[in-house]
DSSP file (Angstrom, degrees, kcal/mol; ACC not computed):
  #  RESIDUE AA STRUCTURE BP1 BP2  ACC     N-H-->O    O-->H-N    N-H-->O    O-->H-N    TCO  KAPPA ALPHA  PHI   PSI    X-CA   Y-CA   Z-CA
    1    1 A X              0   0    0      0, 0.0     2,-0.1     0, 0.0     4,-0.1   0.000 360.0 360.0 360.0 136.4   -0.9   14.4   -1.4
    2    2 A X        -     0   0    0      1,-0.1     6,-0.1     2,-0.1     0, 0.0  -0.451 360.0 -99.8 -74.4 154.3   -1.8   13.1    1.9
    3    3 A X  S    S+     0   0    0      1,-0.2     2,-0.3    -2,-0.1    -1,-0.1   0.491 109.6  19.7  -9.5 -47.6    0.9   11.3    3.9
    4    4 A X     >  -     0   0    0      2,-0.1     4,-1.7     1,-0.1    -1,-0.2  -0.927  65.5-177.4-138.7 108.7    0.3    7.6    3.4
    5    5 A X  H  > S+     0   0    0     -2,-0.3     4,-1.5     2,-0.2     5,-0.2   0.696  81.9  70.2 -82.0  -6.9   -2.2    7.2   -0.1
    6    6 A X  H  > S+     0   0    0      2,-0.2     4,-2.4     1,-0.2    -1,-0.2   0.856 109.0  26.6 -75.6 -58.5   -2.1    3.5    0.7
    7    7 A X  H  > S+     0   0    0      1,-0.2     4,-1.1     2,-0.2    -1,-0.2   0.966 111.0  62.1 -91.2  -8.9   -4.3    3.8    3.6
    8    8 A X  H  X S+     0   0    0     -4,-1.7     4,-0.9     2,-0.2     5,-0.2   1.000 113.1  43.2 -40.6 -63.8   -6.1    6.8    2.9
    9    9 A X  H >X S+     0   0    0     -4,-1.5     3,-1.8     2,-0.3     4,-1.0   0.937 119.6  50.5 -58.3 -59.1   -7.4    4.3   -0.3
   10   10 A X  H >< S+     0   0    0     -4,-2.4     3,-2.4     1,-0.3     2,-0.7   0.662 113.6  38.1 -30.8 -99.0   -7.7    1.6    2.5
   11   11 A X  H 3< S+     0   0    0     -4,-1.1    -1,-0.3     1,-0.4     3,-0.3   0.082 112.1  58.4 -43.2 -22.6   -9.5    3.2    4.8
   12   12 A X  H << S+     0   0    0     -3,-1.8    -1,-0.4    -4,-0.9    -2,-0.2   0.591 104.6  55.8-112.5 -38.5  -11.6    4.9    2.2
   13   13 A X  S << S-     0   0    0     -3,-2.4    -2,-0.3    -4,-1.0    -1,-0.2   0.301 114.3-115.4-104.6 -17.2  -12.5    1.6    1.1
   14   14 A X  S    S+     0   0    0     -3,-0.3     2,-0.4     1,-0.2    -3,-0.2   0.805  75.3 134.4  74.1  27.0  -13.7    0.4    4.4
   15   15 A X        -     0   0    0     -6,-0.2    -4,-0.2    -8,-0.1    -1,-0.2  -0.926  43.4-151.0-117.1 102.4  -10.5   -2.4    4.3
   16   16 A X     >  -     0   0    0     -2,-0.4     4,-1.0     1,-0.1    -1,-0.1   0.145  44.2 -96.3 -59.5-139.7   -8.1   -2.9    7.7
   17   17 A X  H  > S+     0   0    0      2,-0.2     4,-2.3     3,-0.1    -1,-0.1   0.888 123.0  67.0 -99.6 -43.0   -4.8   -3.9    6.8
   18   18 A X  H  > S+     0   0    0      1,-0.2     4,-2.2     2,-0.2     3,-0.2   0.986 107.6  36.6 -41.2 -80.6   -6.0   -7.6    7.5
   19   19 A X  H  > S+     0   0    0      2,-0.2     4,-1.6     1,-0.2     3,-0.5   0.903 109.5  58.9 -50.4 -52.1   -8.3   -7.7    4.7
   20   20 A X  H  X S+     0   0    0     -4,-1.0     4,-0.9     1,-0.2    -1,-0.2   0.921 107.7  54.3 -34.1 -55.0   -6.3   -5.7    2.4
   21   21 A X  H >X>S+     0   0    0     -4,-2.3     5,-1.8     2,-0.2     3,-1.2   0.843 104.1  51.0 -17.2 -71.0   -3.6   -8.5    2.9
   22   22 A X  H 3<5S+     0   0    0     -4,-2.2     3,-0.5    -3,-0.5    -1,-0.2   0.795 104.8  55.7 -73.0 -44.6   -5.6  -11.1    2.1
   23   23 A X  H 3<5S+     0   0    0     -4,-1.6    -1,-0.3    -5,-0.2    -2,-0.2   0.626 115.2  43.4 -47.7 -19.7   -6.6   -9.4   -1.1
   24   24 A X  H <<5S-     0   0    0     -3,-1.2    -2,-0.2    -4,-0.9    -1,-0.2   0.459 109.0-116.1 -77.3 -40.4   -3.1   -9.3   -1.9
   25   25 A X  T  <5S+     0   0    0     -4,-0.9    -3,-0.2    -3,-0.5     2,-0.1   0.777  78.7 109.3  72.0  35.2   -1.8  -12.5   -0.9
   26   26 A X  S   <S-     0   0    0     -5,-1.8     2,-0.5    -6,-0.1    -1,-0.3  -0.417  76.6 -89.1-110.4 178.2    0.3  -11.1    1.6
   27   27 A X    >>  -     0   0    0     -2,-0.1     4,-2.0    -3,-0.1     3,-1.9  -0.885  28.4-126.7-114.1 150.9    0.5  -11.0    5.2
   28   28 A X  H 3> S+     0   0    0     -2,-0.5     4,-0.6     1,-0.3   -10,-0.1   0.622 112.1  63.1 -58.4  -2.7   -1.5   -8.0    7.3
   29   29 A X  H 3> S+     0   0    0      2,-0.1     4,-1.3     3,-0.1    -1,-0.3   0.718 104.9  48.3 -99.8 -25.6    2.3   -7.2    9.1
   30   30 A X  H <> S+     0   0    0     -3,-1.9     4,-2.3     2,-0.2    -2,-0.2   0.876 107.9  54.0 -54.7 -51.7    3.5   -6.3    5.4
   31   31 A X  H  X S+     0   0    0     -4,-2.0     4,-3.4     1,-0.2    -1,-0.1   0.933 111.5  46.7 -11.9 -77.5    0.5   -4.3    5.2
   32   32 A X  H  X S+     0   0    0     -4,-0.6     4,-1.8    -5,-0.3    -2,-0.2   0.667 111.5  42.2 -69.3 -33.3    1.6   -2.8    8.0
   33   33 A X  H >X>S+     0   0    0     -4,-1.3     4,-2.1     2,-0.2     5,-1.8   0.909 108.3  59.8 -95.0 -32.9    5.1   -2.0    7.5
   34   34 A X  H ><5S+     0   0    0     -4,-2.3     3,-0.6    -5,-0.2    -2,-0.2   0.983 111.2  46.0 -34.0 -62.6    4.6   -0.9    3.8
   35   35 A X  H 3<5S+     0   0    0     -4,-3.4    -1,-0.2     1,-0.2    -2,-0.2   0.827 110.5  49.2 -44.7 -36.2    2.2    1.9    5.4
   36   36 A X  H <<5S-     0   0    0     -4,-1.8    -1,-0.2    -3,-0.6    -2,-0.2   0.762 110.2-126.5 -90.1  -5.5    4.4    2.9    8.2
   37   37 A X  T <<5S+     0   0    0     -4,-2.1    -3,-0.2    -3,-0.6    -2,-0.1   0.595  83.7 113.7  97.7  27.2    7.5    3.3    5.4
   38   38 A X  S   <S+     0   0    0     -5,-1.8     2,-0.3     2,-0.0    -4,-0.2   0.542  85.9  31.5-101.5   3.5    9.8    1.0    7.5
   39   39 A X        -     0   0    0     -6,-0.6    -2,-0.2    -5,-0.2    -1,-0.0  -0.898  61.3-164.2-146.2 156.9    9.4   -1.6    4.1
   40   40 A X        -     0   0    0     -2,-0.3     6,-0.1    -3,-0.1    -1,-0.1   0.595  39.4-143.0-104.5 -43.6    8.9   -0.3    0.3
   41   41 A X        -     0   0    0      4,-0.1    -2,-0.0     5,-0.0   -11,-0.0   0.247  25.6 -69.7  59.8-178.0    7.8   -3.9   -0.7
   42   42 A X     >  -     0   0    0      1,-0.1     4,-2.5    -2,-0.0     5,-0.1  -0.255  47.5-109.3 -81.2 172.2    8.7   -5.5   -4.2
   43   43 A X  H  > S+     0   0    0      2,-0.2     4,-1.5     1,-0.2    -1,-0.1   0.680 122.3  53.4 -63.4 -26.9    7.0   -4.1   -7.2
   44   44 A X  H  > S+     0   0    0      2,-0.2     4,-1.8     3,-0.2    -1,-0.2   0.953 107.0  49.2 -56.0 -62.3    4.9   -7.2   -7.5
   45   45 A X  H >> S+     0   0    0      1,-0.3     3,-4.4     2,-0.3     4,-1.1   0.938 116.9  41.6 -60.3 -83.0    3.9   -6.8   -4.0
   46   46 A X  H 3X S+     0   0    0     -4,-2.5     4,-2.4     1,-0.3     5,-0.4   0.796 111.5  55.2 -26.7 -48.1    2.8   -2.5   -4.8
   47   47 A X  H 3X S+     0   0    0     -4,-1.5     4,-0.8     1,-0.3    -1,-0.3   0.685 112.3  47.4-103.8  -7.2    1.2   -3.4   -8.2
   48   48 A X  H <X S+     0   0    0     -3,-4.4     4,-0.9    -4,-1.8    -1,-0.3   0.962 111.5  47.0 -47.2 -59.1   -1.0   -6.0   -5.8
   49   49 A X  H  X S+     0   0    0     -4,-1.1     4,-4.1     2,-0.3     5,-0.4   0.898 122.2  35.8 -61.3 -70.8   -1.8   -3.5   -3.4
   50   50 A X  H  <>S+     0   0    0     -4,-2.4     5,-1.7     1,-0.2     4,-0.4   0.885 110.9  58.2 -39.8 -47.1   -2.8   -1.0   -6.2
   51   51 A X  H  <5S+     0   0    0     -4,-0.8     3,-0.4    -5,-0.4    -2,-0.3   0.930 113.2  43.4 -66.6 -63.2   -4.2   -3.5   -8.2
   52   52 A X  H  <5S+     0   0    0     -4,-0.9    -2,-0.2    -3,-0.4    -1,-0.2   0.679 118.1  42.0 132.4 -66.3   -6.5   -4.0   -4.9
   53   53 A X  T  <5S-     0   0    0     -4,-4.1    -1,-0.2    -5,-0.1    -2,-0.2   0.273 108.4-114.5-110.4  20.2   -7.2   -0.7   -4.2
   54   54 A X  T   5S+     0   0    0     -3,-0.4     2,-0.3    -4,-0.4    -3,-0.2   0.962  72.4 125.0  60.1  40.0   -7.9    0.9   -7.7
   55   55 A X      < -     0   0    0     -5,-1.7     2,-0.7    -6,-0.2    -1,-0.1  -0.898  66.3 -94.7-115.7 164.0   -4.6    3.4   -7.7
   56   56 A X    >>  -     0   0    0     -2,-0.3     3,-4.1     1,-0.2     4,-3.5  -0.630  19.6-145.2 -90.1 128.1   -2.0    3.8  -10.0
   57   57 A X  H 3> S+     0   0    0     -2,-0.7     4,-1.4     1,-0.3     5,-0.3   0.811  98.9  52.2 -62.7 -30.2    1.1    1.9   -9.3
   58   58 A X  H 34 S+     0   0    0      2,-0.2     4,-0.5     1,-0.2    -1,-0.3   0.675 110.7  46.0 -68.3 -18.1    3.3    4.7  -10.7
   59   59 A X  H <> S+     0   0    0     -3,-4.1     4,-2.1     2,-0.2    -2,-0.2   0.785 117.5  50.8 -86.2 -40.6    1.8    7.4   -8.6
   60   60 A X  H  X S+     0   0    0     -4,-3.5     4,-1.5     1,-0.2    -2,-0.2   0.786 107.1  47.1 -39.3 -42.9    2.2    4.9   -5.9
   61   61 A X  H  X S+     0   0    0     -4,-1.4     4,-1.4     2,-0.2    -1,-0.2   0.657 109.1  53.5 -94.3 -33.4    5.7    3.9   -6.2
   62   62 A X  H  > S+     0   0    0     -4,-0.5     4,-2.8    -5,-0.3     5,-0.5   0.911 105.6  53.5 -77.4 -48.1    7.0    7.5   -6.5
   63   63 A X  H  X>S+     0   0    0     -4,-2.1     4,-3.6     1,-0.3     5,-0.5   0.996 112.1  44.9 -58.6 -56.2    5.4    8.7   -3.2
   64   64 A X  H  X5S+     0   0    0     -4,-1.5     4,-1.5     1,-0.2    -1,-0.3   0.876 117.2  45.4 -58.4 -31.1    6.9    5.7   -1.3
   65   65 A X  H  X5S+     0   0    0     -4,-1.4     4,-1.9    -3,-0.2     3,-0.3   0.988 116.6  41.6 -64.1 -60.8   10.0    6.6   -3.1
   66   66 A X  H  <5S+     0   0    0     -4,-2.8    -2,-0.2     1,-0.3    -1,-0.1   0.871 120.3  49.1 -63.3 -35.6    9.5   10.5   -2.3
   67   67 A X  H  <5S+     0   0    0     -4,-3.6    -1,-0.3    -5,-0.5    -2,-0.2   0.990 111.3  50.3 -66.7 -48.5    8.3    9.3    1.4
   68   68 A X  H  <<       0   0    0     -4,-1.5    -2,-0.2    -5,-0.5    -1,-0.2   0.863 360.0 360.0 -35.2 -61.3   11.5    7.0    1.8
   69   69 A X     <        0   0    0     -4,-1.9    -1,-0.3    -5,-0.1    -2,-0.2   0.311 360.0 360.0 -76.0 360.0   13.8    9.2    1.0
């Protein structure tokens, strides 16, 4: 699995972080810290983000776990 699957999927997707946000109902520095691992965000917040970018929140939430740690 590559390093960050959140912004591979972004990025993949043709989405900055801005626009991802917005789909989300978040703000694009949330975005941003989720990606760099300095924030996990709430489970609400991931199952947006997924929800958003067509992945599955449980494969999500266990790489940021595995990444965290």
């Amino acid at each position: 699995m590559n390093r960050n699957i959140i912004i591979d999927a972004r990025k993949r997707q043709g989405l900055t972080q801005e626009d991802l946000a917005r789909r989300c109902g978040v703000t694009g520095a949330l975005i941003s810290r989720i990606e760099r691992g300095s924030r996990t965000g709430s489970i609400d917040t991931v199952s947006k983000i997924c929800g958003a970018l067509g992945l599955d929140v449980a494969q999500v939430v266990a790489h940021l776990t595995k990444t965290k740690g």
